[in-house]
SEDORO-535470 format. One record per residue: residue number from 1; residue in one letter; chain; x, y, z of N, C-alpha, C in turn. Coordinates in nm, 2 decimals. Last residue first. Example, Ala and Ser with C-alpha at 12.3 -4.5 7.8 and 13.67 -1.06 7.14 Angstrom:
REM residues 2
2,s,A,1.28,-0.22,0.71,1.37,-0.11,0.71,1.29,0.00,0.79
1,a,A,1.32,-0.57,0.78,1.23,-0.45,0.78,1.32,-0.33,0.78
This chain:
REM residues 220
220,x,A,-14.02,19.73,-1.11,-13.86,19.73,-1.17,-13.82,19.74,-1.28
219,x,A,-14.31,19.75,-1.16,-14.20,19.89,-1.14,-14.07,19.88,-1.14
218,x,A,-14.36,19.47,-1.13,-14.38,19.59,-1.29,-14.30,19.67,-1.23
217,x,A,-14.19,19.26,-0.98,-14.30,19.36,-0.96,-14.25,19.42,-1.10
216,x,A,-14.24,18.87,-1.02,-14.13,18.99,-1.01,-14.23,19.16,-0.99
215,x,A,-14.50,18.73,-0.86,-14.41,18.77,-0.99,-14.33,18.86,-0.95
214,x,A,-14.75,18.75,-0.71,-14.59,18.62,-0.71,-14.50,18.62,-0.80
213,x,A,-14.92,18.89,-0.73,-14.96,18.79,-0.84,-14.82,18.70,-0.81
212,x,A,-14.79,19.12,-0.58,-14.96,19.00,-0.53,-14.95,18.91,-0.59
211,x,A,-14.46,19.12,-0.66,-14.59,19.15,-0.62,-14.68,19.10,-0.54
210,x,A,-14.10,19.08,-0.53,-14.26,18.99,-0.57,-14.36,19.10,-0.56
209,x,A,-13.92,19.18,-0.33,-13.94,19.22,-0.48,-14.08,19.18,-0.58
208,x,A,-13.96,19.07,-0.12,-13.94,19.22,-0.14,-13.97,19.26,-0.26
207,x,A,-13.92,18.79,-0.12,-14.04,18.82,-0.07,-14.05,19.00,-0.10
206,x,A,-13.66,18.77,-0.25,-13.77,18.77,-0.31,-13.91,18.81,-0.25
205,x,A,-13.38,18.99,-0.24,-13.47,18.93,-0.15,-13.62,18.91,-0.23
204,x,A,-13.16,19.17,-0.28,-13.24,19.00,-0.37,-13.29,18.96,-0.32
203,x,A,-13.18,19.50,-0.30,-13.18,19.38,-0.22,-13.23,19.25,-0.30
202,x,A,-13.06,19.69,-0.61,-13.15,19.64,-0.46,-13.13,19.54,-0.40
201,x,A,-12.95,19.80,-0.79,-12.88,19.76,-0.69,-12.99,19.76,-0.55
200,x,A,-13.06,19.83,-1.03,-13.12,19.94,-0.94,-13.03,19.87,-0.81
199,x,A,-12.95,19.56,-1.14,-12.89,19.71,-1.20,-12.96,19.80,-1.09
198,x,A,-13.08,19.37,-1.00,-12.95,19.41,-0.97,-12.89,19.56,-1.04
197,x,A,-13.37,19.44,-1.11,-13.32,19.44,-0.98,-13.15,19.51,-0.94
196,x,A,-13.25,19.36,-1.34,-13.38,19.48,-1.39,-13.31,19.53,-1.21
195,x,A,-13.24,19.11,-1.31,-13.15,19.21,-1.40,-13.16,19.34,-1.37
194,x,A,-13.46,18.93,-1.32,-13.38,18.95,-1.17,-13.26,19.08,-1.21
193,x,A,-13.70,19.08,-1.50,-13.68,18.96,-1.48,-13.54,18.99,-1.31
192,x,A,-14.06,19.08,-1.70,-13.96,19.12,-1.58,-13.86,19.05,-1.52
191,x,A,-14.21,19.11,-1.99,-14.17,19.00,-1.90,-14.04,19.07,-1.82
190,x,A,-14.54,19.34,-2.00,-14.38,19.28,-2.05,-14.33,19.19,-1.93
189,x,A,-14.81,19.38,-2.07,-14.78,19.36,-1.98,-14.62,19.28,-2.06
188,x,A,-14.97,19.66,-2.15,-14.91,19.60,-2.22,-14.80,19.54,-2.11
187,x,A,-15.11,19.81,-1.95,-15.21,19.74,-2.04,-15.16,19.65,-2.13
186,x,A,-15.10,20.03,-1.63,-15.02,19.92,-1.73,-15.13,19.85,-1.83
185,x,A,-15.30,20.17,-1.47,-15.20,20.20,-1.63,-15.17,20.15,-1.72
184,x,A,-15.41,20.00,-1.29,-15.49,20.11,-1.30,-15.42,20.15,-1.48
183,x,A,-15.36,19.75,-1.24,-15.49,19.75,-1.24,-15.52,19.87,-1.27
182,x,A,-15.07,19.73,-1.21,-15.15,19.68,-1.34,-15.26,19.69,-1.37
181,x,A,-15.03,19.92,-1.06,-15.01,19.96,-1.18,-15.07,19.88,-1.28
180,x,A,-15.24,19.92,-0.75,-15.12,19.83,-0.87,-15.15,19.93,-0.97
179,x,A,-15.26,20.17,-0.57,-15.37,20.12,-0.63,-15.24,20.05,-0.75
178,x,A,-15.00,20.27,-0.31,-15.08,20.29,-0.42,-15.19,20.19,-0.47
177,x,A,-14.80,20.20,-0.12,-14.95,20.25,-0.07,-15.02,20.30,-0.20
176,x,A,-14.61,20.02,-0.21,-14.59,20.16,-0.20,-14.74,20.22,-0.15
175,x,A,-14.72,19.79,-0.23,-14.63,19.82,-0.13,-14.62,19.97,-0.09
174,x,A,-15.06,19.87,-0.34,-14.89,19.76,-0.32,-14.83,19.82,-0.24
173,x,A,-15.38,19.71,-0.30,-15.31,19.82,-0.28,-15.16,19.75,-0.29
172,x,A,-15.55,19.57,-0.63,-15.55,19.57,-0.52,-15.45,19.71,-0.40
171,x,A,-15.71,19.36,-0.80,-15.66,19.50,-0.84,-15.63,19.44,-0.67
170,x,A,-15.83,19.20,-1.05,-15.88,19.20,-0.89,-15.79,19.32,-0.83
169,x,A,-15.66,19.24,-1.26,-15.85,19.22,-1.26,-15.90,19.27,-1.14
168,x,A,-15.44,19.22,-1.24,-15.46,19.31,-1.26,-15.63,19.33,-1.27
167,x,A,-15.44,18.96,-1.16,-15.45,18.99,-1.03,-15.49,19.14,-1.08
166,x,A,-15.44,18.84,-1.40,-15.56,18.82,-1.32,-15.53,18.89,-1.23
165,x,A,-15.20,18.90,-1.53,-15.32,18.97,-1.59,-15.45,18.94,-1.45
164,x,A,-15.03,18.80,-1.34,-14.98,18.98,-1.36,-15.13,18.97,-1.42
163,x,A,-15.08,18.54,-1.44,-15.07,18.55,-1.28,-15.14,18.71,-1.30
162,x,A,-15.22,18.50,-1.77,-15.10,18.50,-1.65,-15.13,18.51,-1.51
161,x,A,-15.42,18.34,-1.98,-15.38,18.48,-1.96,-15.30,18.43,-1.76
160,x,A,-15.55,18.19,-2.26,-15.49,18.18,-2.15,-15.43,18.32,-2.16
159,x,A,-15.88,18.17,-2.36,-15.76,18.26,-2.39,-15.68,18.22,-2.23
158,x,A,-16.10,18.02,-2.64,-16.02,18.05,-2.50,-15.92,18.13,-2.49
157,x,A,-16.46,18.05,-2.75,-16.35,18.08,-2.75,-16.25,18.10,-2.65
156,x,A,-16.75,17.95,-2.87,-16.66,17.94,-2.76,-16.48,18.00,-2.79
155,x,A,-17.09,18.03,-2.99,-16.94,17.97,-3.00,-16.83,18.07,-2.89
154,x,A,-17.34,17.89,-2.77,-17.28,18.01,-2.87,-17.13,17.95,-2.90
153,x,A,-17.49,17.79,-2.60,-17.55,17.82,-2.69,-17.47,17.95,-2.76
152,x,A,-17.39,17.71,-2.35,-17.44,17.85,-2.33,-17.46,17.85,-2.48
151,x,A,-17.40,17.41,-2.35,-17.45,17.46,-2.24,-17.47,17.59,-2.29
150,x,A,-17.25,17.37,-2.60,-17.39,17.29,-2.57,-17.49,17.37,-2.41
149,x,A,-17.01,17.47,-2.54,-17.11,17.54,-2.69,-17.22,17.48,-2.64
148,x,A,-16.91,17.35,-2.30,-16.98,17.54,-2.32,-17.04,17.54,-2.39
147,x,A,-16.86,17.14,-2.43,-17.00,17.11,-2.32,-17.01,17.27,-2.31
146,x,A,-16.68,17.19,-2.62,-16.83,17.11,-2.66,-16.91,17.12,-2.52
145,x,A,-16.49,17.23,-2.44,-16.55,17.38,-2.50,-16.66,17.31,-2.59
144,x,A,-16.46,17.01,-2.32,-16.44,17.11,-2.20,-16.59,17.25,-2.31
143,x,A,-16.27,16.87,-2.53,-16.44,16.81,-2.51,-16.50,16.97,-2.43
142,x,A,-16.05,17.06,-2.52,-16.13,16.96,-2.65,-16.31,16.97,-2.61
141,x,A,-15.88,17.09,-2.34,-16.01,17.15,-2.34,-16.06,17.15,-2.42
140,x,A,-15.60,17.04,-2.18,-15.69,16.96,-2.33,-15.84,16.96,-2.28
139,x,A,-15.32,17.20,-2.08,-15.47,17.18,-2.10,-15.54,17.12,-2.18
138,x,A,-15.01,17.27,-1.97,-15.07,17.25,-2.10,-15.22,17.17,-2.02
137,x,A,-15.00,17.42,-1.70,-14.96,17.40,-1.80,-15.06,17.34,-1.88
136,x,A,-15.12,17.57,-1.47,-14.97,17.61,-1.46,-14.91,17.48,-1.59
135,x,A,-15.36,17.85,-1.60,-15.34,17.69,-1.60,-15.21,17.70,-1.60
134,x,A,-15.65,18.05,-1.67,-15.49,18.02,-1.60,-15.46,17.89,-1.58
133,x,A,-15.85,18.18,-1.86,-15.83,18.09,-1.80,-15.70,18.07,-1.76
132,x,A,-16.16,18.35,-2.06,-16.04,18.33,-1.97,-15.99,18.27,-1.90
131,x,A,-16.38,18.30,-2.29,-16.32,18.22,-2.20,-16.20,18.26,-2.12
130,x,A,-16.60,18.45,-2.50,-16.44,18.46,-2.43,-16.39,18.38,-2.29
129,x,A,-16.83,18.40,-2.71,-16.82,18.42,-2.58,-16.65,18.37,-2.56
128,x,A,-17.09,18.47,-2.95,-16.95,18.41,-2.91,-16.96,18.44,-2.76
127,x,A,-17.33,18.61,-3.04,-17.31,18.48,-3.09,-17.16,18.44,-3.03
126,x,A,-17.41,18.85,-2.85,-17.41,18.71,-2.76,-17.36,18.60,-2.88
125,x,A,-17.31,19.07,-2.97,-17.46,19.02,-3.03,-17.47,18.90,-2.95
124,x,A,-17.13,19.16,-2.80,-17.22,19.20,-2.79,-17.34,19.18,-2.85
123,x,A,-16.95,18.86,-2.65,-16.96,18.93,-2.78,-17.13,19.02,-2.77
122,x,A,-16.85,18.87,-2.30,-16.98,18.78,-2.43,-16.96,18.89,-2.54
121,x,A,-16.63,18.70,-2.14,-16.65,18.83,-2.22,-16.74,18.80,-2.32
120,x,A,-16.52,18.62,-1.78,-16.60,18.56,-1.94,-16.64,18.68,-1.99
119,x,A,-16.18,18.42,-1.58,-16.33,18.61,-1.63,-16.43,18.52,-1.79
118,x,A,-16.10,18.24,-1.52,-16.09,18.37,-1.46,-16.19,18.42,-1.49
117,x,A,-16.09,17.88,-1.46,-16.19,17.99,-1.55,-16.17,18.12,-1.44
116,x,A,-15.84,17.71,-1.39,-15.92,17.82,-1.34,-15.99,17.92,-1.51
115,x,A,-15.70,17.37,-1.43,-15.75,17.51,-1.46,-15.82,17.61,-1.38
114,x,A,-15.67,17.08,-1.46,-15.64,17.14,-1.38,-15.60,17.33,-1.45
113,x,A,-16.05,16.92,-1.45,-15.94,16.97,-1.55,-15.87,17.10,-1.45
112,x,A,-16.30,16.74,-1.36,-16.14,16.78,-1.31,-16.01,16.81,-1.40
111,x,A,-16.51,16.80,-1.50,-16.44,16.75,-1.56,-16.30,16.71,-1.49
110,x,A,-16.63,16.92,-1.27,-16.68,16.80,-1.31,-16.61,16.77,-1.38
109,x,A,-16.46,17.17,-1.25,-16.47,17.08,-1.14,-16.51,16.97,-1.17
108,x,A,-16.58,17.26,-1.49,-16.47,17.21,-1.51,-16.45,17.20,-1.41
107,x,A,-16.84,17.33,-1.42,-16.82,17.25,-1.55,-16.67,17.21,-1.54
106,x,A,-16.81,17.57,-1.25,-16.88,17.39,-1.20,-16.83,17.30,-1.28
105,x,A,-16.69,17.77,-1.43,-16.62,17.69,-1.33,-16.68,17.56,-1.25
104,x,A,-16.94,17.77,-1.54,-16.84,17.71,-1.63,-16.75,17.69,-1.54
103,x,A,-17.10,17.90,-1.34,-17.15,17.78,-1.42,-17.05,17.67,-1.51
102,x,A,-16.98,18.14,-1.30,-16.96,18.06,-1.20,-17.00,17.87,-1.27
101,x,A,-16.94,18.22,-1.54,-16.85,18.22,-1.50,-16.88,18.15,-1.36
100,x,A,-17.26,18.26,-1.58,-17.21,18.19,-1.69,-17.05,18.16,-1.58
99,x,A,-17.32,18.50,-1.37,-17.34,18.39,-1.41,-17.32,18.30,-1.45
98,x,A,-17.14,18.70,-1.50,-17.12,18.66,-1.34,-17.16,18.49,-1.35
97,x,A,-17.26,18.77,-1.72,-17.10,18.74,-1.74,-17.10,18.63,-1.61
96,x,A,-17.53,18.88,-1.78,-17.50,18.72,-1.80,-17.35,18.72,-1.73
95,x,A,-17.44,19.13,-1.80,-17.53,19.11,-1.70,-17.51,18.95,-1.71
94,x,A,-17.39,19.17,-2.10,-17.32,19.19,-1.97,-17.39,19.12,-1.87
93,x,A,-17.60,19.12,-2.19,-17.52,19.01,-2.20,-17.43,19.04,-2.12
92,x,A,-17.74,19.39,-2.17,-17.78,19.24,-2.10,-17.72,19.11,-2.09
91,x,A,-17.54,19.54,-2.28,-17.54,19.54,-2.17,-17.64,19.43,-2.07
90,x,A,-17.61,19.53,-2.53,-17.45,19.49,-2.52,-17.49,19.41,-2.35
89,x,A,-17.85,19.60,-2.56,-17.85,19.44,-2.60,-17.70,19.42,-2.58
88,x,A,-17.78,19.87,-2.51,-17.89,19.80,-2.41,-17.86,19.63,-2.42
87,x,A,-17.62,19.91,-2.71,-17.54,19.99,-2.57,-17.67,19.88,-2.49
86,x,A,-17.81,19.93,-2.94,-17.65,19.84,-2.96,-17.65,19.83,-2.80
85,x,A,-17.98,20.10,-2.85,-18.03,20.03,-2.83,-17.90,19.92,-2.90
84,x,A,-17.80,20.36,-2.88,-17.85,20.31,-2.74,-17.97,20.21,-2.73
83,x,A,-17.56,20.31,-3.10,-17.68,20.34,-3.04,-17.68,20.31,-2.92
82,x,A,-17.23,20.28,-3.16,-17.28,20.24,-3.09,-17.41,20.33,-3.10
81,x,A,-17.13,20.39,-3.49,-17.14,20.46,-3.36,-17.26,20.39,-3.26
80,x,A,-17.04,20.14,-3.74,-17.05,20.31,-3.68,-17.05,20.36,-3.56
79,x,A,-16.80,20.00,-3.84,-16.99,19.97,-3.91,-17.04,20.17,-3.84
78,x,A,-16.50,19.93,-3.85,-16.59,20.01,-3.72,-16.77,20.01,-3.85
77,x,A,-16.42,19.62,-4.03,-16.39,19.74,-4.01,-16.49,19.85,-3.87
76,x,A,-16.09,19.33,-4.06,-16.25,19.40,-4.04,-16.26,19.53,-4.02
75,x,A,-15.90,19.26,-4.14,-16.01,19.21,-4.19,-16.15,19.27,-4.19
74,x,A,-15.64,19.57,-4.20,-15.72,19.49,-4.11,-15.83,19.39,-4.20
73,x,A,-15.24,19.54,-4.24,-15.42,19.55,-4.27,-15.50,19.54,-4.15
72,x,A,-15.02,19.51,-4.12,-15.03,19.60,-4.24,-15.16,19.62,-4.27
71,x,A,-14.86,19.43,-3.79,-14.99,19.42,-3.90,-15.00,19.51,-4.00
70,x,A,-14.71,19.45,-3.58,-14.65,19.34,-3.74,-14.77,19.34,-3.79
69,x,A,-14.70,19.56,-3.39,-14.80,19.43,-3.38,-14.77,19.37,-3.45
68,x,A,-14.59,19.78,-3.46,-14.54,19.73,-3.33,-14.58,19.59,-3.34
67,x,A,-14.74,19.90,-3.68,-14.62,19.85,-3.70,-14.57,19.73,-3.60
66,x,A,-14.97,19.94,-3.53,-15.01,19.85,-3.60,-14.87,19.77,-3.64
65,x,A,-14.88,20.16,-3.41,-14.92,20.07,-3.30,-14.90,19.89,-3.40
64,x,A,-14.85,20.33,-3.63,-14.73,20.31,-3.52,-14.74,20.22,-3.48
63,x,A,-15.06,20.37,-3.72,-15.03,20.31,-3.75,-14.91,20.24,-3.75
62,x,A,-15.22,20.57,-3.49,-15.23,20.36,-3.53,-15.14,20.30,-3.58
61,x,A,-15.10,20.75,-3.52,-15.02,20.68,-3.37,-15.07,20.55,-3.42
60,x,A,-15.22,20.92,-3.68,-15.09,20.83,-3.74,-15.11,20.75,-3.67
59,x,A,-15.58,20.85,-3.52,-15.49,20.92,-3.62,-15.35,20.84,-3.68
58,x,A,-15.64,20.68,-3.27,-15.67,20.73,-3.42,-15.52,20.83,-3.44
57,x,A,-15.74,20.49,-2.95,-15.64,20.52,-3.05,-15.66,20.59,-3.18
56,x,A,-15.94,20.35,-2.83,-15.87,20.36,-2.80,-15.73,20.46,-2.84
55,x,A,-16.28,20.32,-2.88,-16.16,20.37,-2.95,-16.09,20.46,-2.87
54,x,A,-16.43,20.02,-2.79,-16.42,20.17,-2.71,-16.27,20.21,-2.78
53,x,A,-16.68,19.81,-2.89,-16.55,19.85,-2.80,-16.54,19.98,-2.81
52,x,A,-16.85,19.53,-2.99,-16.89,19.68,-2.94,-16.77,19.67,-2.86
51,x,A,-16.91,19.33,-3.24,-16.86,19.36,-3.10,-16.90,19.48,-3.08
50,x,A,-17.12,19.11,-3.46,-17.07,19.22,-3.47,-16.99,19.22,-3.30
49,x,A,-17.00,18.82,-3.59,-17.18,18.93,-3.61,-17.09,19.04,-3.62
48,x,A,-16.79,18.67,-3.60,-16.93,18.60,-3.57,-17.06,18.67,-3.62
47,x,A,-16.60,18.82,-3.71,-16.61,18.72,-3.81,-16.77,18.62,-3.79
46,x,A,-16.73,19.15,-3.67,-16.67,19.06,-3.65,-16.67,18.91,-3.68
45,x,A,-16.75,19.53,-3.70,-16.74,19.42,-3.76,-16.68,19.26,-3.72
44,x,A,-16.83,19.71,-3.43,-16.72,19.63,-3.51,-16.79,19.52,-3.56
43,x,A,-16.97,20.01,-3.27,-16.98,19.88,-3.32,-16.89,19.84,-3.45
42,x,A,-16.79,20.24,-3.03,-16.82,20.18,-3.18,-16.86,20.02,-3.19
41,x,A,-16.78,20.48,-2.76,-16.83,20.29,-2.80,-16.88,20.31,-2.98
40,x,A,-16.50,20.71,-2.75,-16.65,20.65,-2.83,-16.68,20.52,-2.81
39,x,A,-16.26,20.73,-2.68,-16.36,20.72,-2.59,-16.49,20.65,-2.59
38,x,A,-16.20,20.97,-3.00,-16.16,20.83,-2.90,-16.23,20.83,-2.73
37,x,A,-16.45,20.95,-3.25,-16.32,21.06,-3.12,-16.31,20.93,-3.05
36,x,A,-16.49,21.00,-3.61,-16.50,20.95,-3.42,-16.40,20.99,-3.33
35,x,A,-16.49,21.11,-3.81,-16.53,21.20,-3.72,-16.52,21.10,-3.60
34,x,A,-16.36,20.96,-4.03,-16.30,21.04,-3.96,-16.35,21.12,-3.80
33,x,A,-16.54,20.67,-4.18,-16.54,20.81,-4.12,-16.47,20.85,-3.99
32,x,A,-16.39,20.43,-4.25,-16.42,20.55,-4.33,-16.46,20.66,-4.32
31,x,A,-16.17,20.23,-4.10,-16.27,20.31,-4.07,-16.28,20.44,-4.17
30,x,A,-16.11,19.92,-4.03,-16.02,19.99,-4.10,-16.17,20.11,-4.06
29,x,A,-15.89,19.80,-3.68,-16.05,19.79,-3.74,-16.04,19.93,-3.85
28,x,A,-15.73,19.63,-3.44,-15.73,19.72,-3.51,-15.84,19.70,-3.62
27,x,A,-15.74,19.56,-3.09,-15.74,19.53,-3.22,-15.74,19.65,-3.29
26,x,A,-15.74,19.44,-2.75,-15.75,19.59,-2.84,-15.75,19.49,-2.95
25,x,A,-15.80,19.39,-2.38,-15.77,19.32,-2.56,-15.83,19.47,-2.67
24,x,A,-15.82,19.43,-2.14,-15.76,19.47,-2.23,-15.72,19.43,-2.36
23,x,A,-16.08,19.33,-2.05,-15.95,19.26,-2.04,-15.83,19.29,-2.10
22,x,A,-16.29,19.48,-2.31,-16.27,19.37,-2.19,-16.12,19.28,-2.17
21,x,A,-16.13,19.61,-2.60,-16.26,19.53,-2.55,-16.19,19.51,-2.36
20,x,A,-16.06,19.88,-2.81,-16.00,19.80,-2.72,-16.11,19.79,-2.66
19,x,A,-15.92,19.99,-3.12,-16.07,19.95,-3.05,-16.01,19.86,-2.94
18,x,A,-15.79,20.20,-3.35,-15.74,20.07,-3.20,-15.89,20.11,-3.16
17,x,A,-15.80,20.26,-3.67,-15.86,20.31,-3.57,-15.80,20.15,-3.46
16,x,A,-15.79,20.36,-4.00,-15.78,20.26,-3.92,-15.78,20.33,-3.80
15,x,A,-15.71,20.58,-4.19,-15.81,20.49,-4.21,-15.81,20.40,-4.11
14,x,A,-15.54,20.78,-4.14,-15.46,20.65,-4.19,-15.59,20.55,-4.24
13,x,A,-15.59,21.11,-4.26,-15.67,21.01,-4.14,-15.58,20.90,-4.22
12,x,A,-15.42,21.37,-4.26,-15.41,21.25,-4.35,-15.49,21.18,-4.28
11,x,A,-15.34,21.50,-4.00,-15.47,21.62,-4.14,-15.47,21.48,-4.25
10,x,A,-15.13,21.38,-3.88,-15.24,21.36,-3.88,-15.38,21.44,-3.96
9,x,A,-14.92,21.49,-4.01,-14.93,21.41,-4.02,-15.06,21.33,-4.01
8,x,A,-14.84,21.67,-3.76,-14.99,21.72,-3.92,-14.98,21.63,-4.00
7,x,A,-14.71,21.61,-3.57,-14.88,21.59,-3.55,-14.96,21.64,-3.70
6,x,A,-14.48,21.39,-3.63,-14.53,21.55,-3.67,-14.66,21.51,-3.67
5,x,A,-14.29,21.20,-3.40,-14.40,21.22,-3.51,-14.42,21.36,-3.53
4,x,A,-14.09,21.18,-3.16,-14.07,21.25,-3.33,-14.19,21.21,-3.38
3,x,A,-14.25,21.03,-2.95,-14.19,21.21,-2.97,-14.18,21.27,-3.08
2,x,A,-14.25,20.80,-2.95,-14.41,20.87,-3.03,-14.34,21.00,-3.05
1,x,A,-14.04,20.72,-2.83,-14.03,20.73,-2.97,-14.15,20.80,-3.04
């Protein structure tokens, strides 16, 4: 459907821009100057300080994207163009992630809470931090995220994410002798189901059809 747009549509900047973080998380962010190009690390406005991400997206096509999401605004906006001293204080908190993620998986062995901490995303000023986590159900990580704030000195935030998203972390080769789709293309992960199968009149064979993650496979 992007096909029918008229690219001079874009000589209008919409004002808004896709910024996409770690783990493929994107957002939208409102922006007053035109000149950034996609690729760019921009620093973001955010309800803690600030983020740093990487524009994903400009011109109309946001506002396409924005329709898709059901959003008409944004709260926050792009501030400017990553420095190289934004890019140094991003990147020492990088350097924490490994750390903190093995520490917060000890923390929940001591609680025996039935979960997996996947990945951890520190906000580039370090005041927050992103929790990833898989759990085959409901969770009461109440107390769980009082012992993070007390332990890593920042505010805590969680995100449950799937089979398809973690394995797309750990990536790996598939069937077809390629590099997954989820680890190299795919970003918007949709729900696959046995339909998809029988219309390509394939075999119902689950061990055939399953990926790594034990799920139906993306390419059906």
């Amino acid at each position: 459907f992007l096909a029918n747009i008229n690219a001079k549509y874009d000589e209008k900047d919409p004002g808004f821009l896709e910024v996409s973080f770690k783990n493929g998380r994107k957002d939208f962010y409102k922006s007053e100057n035109s000149d950034f190009r996609i690729g760019e690390k921009v620093v973001v406005k955010t309800d803690t300080g600030f983020d740093i991400g990487m524009i994903s997206l400009k011109g109309k096509l946001v506002l396409v994207q924005m329709k898709l999401y059901k959003k008409t605004n944004s709260d926050f906006q792009v501030l400017r163009k990553a420095s190289e001293k934004d890019l140094e204080l991003w990147m020492n908190f990088i350097g924490k992630e490994d750390s903190v993620l093995l520490k917060a998986r000890s923390i929940v062995r001591k609680l025996n809470l039935n979960m997996k901490i996947s990945d951890v995303e520190f906000q580039a000023d370090g005041k927050k931090i992103n929790f990833y986590y898989i759990a085959n159900q409901r969770v009461d990580f109440r107390d769980l995220i009082k012992v993070f704030a007390k332990e890593f000195k920042s505010r805590i935030q969680m995100f449950q994410i799937g089979a398809r998203q973690e394995t797309a972390k750990i990536g790996g080769i598939g069937d077809c002798g390629r590099e997954l789709c989820c680890s190299t293309w795919i970003k918007d992960f949709r729900s696959v189901n046995i339909s998809a199968a029988r219309y390509q009149q394939l075999s119902l064979n689950p061990e055939k059809l399953s990926g790594q993650c034990g799920k139906l496979k993306c390419c059906l």
